[in-house]
TORKOL-4160 file (C-alpha; in steps of 0.2 Angstrom, whole numbers, padded with zeros to 4 digits, m for minus):
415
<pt num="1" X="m0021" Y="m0098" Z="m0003"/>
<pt num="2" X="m0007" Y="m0106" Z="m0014"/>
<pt num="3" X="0003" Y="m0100" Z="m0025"/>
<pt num="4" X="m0008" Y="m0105" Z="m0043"/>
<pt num="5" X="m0022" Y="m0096" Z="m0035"/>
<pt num="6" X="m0011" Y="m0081" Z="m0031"/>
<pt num="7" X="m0005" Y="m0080" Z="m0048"/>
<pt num="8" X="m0021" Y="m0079" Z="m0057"/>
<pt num="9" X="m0031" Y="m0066" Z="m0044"/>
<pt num="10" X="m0016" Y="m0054" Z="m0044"/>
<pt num="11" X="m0015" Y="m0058" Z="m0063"/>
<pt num="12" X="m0032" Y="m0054" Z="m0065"/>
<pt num="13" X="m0033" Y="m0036" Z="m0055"/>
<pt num="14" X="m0019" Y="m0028" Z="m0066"/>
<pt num="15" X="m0026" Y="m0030" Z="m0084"/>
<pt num="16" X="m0030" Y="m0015" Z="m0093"/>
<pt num="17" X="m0034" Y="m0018" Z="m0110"/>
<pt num="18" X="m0036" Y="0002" Z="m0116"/>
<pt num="19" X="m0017" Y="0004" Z="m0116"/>
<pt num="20" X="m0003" Y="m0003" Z="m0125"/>
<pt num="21" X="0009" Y="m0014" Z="m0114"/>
<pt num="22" X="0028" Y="m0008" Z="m0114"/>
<pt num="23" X="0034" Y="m0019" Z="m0099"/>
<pt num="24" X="0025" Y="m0035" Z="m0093"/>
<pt num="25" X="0028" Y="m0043" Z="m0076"/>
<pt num="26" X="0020" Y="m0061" Z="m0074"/>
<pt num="27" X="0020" Y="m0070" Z="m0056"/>
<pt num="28" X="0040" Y="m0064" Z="m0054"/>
<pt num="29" X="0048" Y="m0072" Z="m0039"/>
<pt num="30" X="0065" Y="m0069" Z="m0033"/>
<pt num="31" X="0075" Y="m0080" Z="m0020"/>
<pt num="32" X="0093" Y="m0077" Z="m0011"/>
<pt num="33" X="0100" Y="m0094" Z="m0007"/>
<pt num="34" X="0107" Y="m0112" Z="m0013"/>
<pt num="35" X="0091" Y="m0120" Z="m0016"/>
<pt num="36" X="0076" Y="m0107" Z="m0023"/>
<pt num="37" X="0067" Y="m0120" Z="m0028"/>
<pt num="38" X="0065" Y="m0129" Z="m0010"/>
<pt num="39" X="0059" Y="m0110" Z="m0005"/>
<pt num="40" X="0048" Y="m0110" Z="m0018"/>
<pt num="41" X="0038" Y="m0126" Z="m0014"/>
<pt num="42" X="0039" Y="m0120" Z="0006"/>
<pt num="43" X="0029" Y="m0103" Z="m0002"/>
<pt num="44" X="0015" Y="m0113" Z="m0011"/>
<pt num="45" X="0013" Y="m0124" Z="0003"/>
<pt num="46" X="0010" Y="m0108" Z="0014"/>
<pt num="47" X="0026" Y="m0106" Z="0024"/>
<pt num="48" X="0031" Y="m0090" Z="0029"/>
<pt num="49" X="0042" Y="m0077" Z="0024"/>
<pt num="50" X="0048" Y="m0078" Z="0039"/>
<pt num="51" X="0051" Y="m0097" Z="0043"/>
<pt num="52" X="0059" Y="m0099" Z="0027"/>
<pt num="53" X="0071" Y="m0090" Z="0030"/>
<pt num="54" X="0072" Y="m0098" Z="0050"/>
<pt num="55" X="0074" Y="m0115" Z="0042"/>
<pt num="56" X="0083" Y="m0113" Z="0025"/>
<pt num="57" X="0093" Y="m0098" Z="0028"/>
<pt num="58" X="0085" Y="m0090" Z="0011"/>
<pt num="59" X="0079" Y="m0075" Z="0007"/>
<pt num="60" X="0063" Y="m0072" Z="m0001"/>
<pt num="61" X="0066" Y="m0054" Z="m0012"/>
<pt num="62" X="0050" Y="m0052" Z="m0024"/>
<pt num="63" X="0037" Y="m0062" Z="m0021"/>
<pt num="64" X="0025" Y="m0067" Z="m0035"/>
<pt num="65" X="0026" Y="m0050" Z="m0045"/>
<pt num="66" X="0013" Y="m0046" Z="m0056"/>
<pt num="67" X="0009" Y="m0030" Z="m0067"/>
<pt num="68" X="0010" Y="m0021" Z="m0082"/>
<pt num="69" X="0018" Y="m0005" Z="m0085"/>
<pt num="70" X="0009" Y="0005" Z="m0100"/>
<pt num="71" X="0017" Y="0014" Z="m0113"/>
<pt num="72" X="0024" Y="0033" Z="m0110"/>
<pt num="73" X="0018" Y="0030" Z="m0091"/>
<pt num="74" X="0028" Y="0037" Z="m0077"/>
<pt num="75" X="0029" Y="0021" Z="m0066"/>
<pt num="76" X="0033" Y="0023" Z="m0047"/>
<pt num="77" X="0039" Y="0007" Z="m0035"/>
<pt num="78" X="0040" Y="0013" Z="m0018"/>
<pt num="79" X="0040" Y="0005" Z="0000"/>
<pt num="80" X="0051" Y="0004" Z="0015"/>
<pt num="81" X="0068" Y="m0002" Z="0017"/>
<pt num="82" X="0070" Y="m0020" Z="0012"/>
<pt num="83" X="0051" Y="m0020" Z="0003"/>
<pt num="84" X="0059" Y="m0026" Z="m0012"/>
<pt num="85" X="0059" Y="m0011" Z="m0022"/>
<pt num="86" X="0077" Y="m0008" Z="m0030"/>
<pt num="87" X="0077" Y="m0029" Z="m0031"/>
<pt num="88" X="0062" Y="m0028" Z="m0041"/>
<pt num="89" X="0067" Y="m0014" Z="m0054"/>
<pt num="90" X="0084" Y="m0025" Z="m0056"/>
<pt num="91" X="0074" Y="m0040" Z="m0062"/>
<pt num="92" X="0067" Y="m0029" Z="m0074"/>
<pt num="93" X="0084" Y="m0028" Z="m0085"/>
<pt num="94" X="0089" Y="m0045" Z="m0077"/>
<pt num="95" X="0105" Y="m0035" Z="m0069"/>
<pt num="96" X="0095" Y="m0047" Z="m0054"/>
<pt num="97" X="0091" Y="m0064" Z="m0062"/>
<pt num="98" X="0073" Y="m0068" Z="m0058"/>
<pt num="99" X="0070" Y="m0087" Z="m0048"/>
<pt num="100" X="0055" Y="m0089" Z="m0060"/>
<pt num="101" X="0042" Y="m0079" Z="m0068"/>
<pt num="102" X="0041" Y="m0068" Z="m0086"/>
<pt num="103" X="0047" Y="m0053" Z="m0091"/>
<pt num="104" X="0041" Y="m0046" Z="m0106"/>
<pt num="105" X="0047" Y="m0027" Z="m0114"/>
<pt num="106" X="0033" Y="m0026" Z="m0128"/>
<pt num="107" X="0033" Y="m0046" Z="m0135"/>
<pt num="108" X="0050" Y="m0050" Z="m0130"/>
<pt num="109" X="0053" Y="m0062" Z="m0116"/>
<pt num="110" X="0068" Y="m0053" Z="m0107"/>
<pt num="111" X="0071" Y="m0069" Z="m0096"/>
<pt num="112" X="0074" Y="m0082" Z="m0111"/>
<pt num="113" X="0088" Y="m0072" Z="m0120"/>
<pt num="114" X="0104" Y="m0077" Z="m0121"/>
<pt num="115" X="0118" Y="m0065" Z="m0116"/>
<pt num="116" X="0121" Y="m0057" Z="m0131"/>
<pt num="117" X="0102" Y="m0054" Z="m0135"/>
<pt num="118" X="0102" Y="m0046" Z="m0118"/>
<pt num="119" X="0115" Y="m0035" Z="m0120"/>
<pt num="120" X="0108" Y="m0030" Z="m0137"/>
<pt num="121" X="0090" Y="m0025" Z="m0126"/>
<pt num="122" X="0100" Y="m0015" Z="m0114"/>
<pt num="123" X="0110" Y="m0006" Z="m0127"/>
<pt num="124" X="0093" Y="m0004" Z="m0138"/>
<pt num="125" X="0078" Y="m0004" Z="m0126"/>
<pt num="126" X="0082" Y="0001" Z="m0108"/>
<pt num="127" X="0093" Y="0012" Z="m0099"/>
<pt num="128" X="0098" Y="0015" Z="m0078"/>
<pt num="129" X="0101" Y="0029" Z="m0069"/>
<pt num="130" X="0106" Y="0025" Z="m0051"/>
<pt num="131" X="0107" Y="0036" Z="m0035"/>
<pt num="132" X="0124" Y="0036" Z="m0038"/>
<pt num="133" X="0131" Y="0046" Z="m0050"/>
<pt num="134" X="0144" Y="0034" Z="m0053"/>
<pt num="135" X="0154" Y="0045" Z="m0064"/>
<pt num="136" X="0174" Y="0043" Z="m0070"/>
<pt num="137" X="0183" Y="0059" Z="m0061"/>
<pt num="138" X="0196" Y="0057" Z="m0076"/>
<pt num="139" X="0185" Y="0058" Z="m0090"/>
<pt num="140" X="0176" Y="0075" Z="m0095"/>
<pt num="141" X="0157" Y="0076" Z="m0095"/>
<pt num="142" X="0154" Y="0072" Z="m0113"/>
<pt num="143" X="0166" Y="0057" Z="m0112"/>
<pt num="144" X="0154" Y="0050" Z="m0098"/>
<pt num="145" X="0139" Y="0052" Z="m0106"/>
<pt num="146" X="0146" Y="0042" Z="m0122"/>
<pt num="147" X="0155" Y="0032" Z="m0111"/>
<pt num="148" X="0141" Y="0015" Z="m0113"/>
<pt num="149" X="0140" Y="0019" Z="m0133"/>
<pt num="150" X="0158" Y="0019" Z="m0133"/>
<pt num="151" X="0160" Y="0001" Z="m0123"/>
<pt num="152" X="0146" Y="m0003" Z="m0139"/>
<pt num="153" X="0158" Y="0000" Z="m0152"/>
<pt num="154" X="0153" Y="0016" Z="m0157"/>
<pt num="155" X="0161" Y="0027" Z="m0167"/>
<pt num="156" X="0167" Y="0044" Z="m0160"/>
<pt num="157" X="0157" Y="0056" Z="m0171"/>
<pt num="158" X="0141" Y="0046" Z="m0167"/>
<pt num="159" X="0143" Y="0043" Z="m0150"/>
<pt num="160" X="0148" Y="0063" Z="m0145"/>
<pt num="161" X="0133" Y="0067" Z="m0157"/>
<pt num="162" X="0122" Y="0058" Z="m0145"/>
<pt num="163" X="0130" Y="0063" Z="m0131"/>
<pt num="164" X="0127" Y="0082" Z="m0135"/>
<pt num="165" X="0110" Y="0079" Z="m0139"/>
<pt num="166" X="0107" Y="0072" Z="m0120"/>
<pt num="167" X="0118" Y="0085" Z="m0114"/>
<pt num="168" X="0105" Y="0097" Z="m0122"/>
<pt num="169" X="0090" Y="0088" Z="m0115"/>
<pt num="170" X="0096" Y="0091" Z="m0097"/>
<pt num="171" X="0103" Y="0107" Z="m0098"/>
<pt num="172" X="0120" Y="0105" Z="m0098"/>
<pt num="173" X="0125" Y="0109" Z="m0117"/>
<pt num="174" X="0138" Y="0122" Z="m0112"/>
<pt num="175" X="0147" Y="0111" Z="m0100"/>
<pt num="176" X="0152" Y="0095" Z="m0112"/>
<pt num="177" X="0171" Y="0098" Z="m0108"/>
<pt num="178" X="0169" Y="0102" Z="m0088"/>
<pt num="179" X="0175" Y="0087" Z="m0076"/>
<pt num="180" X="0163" Y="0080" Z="m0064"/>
<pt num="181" X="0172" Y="0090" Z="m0049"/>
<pt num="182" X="0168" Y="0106" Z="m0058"/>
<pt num="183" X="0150" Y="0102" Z="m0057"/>
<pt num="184" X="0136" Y="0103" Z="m0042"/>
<pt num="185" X="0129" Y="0087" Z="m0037"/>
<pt num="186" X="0112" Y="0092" Z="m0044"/>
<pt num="187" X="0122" Y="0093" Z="m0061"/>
<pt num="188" X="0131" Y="0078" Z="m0059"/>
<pt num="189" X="0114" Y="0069" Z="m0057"/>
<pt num="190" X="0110" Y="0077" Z="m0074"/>
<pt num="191" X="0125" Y="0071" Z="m0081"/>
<pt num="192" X="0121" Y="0052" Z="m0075"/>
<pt num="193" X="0101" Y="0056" Z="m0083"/>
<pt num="194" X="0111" Y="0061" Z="m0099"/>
<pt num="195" X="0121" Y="0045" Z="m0101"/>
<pt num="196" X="0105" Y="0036" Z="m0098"/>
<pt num="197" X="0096" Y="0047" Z="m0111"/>
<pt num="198" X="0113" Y="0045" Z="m0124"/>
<pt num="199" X="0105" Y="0028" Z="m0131"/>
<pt num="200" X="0090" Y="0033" Z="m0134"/>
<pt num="201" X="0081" Y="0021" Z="m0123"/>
<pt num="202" X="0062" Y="0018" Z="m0124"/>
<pt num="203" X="0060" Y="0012" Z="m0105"/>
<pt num="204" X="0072" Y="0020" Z="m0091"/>
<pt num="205" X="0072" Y="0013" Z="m0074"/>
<pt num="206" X="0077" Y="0025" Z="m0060"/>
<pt num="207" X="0082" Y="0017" Z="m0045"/>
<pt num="208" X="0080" Y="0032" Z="m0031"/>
<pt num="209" X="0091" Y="0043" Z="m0044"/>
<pt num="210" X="0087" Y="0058" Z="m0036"/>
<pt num="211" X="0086" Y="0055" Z="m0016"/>
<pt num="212" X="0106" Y="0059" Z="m0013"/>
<pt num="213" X="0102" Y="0075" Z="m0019"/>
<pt num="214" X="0095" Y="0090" Z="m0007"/>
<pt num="215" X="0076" Y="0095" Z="m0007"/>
<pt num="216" X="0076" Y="0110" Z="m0019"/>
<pt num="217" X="0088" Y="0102" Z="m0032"/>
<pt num="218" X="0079" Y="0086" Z="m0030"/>
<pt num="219" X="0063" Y="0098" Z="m0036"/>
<pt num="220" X="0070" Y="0105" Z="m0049"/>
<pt num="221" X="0074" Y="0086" Z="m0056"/>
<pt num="222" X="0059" Y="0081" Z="m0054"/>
<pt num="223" X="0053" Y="0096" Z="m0064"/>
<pt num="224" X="0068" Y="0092" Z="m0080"/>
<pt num="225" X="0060" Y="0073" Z="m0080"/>
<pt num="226" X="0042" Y="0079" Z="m0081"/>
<pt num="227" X="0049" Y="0090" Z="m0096"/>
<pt num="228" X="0058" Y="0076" Z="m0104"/>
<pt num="229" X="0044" Y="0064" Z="m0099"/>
<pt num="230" X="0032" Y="0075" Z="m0110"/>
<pt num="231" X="0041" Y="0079" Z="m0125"/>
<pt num="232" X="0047" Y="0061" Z="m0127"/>
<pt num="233" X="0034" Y="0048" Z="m0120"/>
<pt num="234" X="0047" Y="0036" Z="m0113"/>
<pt num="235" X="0041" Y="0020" Z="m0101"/>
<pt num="236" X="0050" Y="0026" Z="m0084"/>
<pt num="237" X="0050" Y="0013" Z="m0070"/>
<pt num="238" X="0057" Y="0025" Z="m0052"/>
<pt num="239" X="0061" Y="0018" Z="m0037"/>
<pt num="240" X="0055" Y="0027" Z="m0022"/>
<pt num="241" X="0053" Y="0029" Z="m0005"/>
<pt num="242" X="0047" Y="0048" Z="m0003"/>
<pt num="243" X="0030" Y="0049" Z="m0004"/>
<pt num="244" X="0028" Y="0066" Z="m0010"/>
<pt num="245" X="0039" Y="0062" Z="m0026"/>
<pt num="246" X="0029" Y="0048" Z="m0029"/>
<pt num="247" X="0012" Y="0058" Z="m0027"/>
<pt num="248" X="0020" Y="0073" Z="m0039"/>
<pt num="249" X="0029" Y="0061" Z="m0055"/>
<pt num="250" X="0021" Y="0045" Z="m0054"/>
<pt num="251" X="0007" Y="0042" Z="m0067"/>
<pt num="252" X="0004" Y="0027" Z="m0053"/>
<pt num="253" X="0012" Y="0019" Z="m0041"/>
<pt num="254" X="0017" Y="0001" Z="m0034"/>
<pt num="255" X="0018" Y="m0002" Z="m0017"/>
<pt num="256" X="0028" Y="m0015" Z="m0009"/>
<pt num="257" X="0027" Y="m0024" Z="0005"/>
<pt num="258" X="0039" Y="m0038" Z="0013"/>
<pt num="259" X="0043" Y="m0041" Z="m0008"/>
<pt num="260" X="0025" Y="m0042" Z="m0011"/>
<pt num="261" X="0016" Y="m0030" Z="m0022"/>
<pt num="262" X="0002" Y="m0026" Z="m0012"/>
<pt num="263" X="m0006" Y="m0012" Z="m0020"/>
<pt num="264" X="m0005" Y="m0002" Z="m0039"/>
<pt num="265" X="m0017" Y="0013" Z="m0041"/>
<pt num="266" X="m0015" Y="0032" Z="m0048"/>
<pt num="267" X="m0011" Y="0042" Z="m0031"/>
<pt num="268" X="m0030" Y="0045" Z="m0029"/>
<pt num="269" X="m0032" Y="0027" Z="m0031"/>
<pt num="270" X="m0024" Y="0022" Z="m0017"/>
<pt num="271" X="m0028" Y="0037" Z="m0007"/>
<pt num="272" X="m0045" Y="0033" Z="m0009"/>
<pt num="273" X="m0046" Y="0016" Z="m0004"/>
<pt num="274" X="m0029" Y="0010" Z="0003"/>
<pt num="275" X="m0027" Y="m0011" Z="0002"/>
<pt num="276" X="m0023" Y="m0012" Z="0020"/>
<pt num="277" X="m0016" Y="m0004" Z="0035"/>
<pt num="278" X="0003" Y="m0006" Z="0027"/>
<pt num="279" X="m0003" Y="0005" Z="0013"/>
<pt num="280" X="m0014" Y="0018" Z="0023"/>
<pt num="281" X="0001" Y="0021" Z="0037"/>
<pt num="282" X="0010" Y="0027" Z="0020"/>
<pt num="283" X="m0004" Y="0038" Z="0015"/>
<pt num="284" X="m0007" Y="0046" Z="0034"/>
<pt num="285" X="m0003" Y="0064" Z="0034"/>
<pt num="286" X="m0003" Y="0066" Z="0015"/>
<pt num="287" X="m0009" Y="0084" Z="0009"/>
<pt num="288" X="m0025" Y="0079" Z="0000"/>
<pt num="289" X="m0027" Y="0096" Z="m0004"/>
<pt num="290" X="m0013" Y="0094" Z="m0019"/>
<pt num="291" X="m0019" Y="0076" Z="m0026"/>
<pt num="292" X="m0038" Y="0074" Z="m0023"/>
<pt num="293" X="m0048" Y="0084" Z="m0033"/>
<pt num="294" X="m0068" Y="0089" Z="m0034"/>
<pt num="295" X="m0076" Y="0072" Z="m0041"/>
<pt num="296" X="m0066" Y="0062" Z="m0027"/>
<pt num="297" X="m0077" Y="0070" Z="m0011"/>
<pt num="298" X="m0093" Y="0075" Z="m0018"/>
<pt num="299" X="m0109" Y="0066" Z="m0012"/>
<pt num="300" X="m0123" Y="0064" Z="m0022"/>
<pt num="301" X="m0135" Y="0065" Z="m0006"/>
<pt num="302" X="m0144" Y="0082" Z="m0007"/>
<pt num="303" X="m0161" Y="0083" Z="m0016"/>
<pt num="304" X="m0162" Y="0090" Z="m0032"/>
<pt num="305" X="m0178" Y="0097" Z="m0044"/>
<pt num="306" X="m0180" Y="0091" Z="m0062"/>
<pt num="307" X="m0184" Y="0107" Z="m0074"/>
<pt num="308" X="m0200" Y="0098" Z="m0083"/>
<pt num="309" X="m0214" Y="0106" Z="m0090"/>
<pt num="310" X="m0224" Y="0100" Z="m0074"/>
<pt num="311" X="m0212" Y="0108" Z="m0061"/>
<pt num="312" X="m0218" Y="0124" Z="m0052"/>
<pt num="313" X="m0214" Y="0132" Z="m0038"/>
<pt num="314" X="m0227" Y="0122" Z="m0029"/>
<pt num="315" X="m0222" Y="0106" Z="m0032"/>
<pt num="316" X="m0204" Y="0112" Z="m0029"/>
<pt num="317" X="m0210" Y="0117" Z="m0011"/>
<pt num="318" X="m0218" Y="0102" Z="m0007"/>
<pt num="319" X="m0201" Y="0091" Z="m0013"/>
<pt num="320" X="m0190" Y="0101" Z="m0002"/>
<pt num="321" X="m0201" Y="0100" Z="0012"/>
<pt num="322" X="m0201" Y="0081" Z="0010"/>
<pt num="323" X="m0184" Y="0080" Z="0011"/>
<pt num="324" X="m0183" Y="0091" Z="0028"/>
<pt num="325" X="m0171" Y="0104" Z="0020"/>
<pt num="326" X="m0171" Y="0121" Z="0016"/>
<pt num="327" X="m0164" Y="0120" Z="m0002"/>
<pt num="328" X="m0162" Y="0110" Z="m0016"/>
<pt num="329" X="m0153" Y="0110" Z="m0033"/>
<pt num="330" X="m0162" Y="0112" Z="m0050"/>
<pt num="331" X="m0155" Y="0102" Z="m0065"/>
<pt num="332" X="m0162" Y="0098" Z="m0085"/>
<pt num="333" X="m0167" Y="0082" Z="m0087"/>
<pt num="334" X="m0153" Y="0080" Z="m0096"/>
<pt num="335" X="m0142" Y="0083" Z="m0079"/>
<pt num="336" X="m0136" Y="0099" Z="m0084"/>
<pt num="337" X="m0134" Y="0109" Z="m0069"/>
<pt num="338" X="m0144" Y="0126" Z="m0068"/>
<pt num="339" X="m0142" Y="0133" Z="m0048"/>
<pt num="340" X="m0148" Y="0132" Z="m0030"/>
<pt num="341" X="m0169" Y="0135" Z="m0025"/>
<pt num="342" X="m0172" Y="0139" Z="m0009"/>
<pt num="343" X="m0186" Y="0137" Z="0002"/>
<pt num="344" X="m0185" Y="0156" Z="0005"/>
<pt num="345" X="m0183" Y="0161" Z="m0012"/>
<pt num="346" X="m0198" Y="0151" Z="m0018"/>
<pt num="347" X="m0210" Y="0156" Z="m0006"/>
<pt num="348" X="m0204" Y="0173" Z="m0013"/>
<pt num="349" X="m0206" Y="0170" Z="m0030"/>
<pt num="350" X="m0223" Y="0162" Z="m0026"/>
<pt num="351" X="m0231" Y="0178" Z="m0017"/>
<pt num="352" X="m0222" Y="0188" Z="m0032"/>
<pt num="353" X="m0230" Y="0179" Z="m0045"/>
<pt num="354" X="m0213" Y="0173" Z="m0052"/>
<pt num="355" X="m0208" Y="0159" Z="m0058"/>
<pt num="356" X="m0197" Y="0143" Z="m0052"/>
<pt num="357" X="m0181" Y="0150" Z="m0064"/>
<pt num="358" X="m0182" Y="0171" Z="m0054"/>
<pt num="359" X="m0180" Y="0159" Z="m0040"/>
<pt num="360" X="m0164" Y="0152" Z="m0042"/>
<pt num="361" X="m0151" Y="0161" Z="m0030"/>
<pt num="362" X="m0137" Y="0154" Z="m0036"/>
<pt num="363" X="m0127" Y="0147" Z="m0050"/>
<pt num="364" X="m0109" Y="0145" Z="m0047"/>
<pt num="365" X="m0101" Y="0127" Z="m0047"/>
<pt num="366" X="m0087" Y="0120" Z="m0046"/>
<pt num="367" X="m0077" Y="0109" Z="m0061"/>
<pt num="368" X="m0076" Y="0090" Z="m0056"/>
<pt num="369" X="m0057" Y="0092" Z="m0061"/>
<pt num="370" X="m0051" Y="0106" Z="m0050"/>
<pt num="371" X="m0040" Y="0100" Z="m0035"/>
<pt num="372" X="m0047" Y="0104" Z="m0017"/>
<pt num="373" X="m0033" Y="0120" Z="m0016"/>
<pt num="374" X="m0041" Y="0128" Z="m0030"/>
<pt num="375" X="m0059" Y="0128" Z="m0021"/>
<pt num="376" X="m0055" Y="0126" Z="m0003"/>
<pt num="377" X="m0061" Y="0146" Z="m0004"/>
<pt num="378" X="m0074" Y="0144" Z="m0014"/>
<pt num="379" X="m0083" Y="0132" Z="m0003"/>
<pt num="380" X="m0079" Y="0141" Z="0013"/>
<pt num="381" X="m0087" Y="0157" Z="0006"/>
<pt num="382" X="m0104" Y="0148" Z="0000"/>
<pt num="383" X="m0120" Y="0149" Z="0010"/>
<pt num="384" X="m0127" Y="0131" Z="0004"/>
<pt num="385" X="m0116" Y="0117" Z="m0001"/>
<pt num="386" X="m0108" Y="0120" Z="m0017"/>
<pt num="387" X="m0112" Y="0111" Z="m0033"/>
<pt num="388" X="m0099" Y="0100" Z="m0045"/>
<pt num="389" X="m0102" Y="0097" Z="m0062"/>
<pt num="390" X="m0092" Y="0090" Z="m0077"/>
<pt num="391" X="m0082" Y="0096" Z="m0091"/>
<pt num="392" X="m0102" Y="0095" Z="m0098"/>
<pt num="393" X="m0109" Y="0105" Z="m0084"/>
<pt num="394" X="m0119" Y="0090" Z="m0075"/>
<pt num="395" X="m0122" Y="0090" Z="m0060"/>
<pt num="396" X="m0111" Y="0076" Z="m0052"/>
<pt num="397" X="m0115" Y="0082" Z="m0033"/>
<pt num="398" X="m0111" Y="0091" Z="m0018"/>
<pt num="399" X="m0097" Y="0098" Z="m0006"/>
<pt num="400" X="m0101" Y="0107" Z="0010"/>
<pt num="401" X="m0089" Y="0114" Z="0024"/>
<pt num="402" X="m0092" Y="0100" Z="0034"/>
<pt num="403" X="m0087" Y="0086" Z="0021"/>
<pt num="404" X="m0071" Y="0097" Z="0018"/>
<pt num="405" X="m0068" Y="0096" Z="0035"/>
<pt num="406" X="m0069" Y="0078" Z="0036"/>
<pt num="407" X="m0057" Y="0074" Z="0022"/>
<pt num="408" X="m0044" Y="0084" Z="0030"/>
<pt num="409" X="m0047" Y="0076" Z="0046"/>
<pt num="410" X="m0050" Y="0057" Z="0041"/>
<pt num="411" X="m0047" Y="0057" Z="0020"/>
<pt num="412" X="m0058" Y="0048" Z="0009"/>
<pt num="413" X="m0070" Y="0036" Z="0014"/>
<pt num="414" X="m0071" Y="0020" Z="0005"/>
<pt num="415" X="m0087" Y="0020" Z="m0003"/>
């Protein structure tokens, strides 16, 4: 496949036109070397990776990048060690300069500004918070967080005004005159979060900014920028490699591969139907429990009886024979869901004189929306696989022991 083709399938696969666009990634590509453009060519003629870098000595660090990152959305980049992740998320403020390629933030093609226009983006537009804290031992906490505004020309009373607003988004209002020794190393991480918030940016990229930190702090800052992240709506771009954080913040994630991107899905997404055997090895062992919910493992397979003036216990019967069961589920026409008939409770209902209706046995469902935790028990207490429906109360399907079963033992099927 050359490289013209590439572009315009990966292109295509990653255009949502519902959203607004905050960040714009268009058939990026990154080369390490003397001569990028000699790698380039050696790519579109469908040399490897590998053998490039055999015969040139160059590196191939993003390969032909393309995606859009929607406005407000939590955006997670993750893959192993030398994927390309933290090279990618450097292009995006050109802190890497991209071989060739568009970067857009909103209209704005960050790759053809001049210097100062670039600088005026990064004061403006788009703030970093790195793993390391990075933080001047001499200067007090509020002085590094207005450290950036004051390198901007700042005034003073501005820039500590800021400052002690970002303080206060992360918690650490009361510590403004503290050094950074005095603090723990989950609060120094706020710190680094504060200086990023002090400018106000509208897209903050995160490159692994919380993975120095231990597993219960590291929590916790998850938990402030899900906060942050709700009552301000900012574009956050955050490099990854832990799957779980990923899964729990990201609103969908990227996952690389050898500097390609090889897959971008919501975590059901790609849990669901993983690209290739890269992407599933990541996925293997996940708790689906905590991600998938109702509507991802229901099957629409058992019979089901349409309440119509013309249904009757007879012809109800004779349908669940035909289907070589001993149940079936009664919906409106409209697909409103209305409970289980048995074979049992029918022939009942018939001797009894009753109608169709005194033979339903039960009604409960479950919502399409509630995660597999929240029903595991439900489903496990239930006679006859249990019925989903949506926020409307149609019957979307089924989910029996043995299905549950199966997704814990082998995940989602693609279907």
């Amino acid at each position: 496949m050359n490289v013209d083709i590439l572009h315009l399938r990966r292109w295509s696969l990653n255009i949502d036109t519902n959203k607004k666009k905050k960040l714009t990634v268009k058939n990026v590509f990154k080369v390490f070397g003397d001569n990028p453009k000699k790698a380039l060519k050696l790519l579109e003629d469908g040399v490897s990776k590998e053998e490039i870098f055999d015969k040139t000595g160059m590196t191939i660090g993003v390969q032909d990048a393309s995606f859009e990152i929607n406005e407000g959305e939590i955006f997670v980049i993750m893959g192993l060690s030398g994927s390309g992740k933290s090279t990618l998320v450097r292009l995006l403020n050109r802190l890497i300069e991209p071989t060739s390629g568009q970067i857009l933030i909103d209209d704005t093609d960050v790759t053809n500004l001049s210097d100062k226009e670039l600088i005026d983006i990064r004061r403006e537009k788009i703030s970093m918070v790195f793993q390391s804290f990075a933080l001047m031992p001499h200067m007090n906490i509020i002085d590094n967080v207005s450290f950036g505004l004051e390198l901007s020309g700042v005034t003073k009373n501005q820039r500590y005004e800021k400052a002690r607003k970002a303080l206060a988004q992360v918690g650490l209002a009361q510590h403004e005159f503290s050094y950074p020794d005095e603090l723990s190393g989950g609060m120094q991480q706020r710190v680094g979060l504060a200086r990023a918030l002090a400018n106000d940016p509208e897209i903050m990229l995160m490159d692994e900014a919380f993975s120095a930190l231990d597993p219960l702090i590291r929590t916790e800052m998850q938990d402030e920028l899900l906060v942050l992240q709700e009552e301000e709506k900012r574009t956050i771009v955050f490099i990854s490699h832990d799957l779980d954080e990923a899964i729990r913040i990201g609103d969908r994630i990227a996952i690389m591969q050898n500097g390609e991107v090889v897959q971008i899905g919501t975590p059901e997404d790609i849990i669901n139907n993983p690209a290739n055997d890269y992407v599933r090895s990541f996925f293997k062992g996940v708790d689906v429990t905590s991600v998938l919910n109702a509507s991802h493992i229901a099957k629409k397979i058992r019979p089901t009886i349409i309440n119509k003036e013309s249904t009757g216990i007879k012809s109800a019967l004779q349908y669940i024979s035909d289907f070589d069961e001993d149940y079936a589920y009664f919906v409106e026409k409209s697909g409103k869901y209305i409970g289980i008939l048995t074979l049992e409770s029918l022939k009942e209902q018939k001797a009894a004189g009753g109608s169709i209706h005194d033979a339903i046995i039960d009604e409960k469902a479950i919502d399409e929306d509630m995660q597999i935790s929240d029903f595991i028990a439900k489903v496990a207490e239930h006679n006859y696989p249990t019925a989903v429906i949506d926020k409307n109360g149609k019957y979307k399907g089924t989910i029996s022991k043995s299905r549950l079963l199966k997704v814990f033992d082998e995940g989602v099927e693609n279907e």
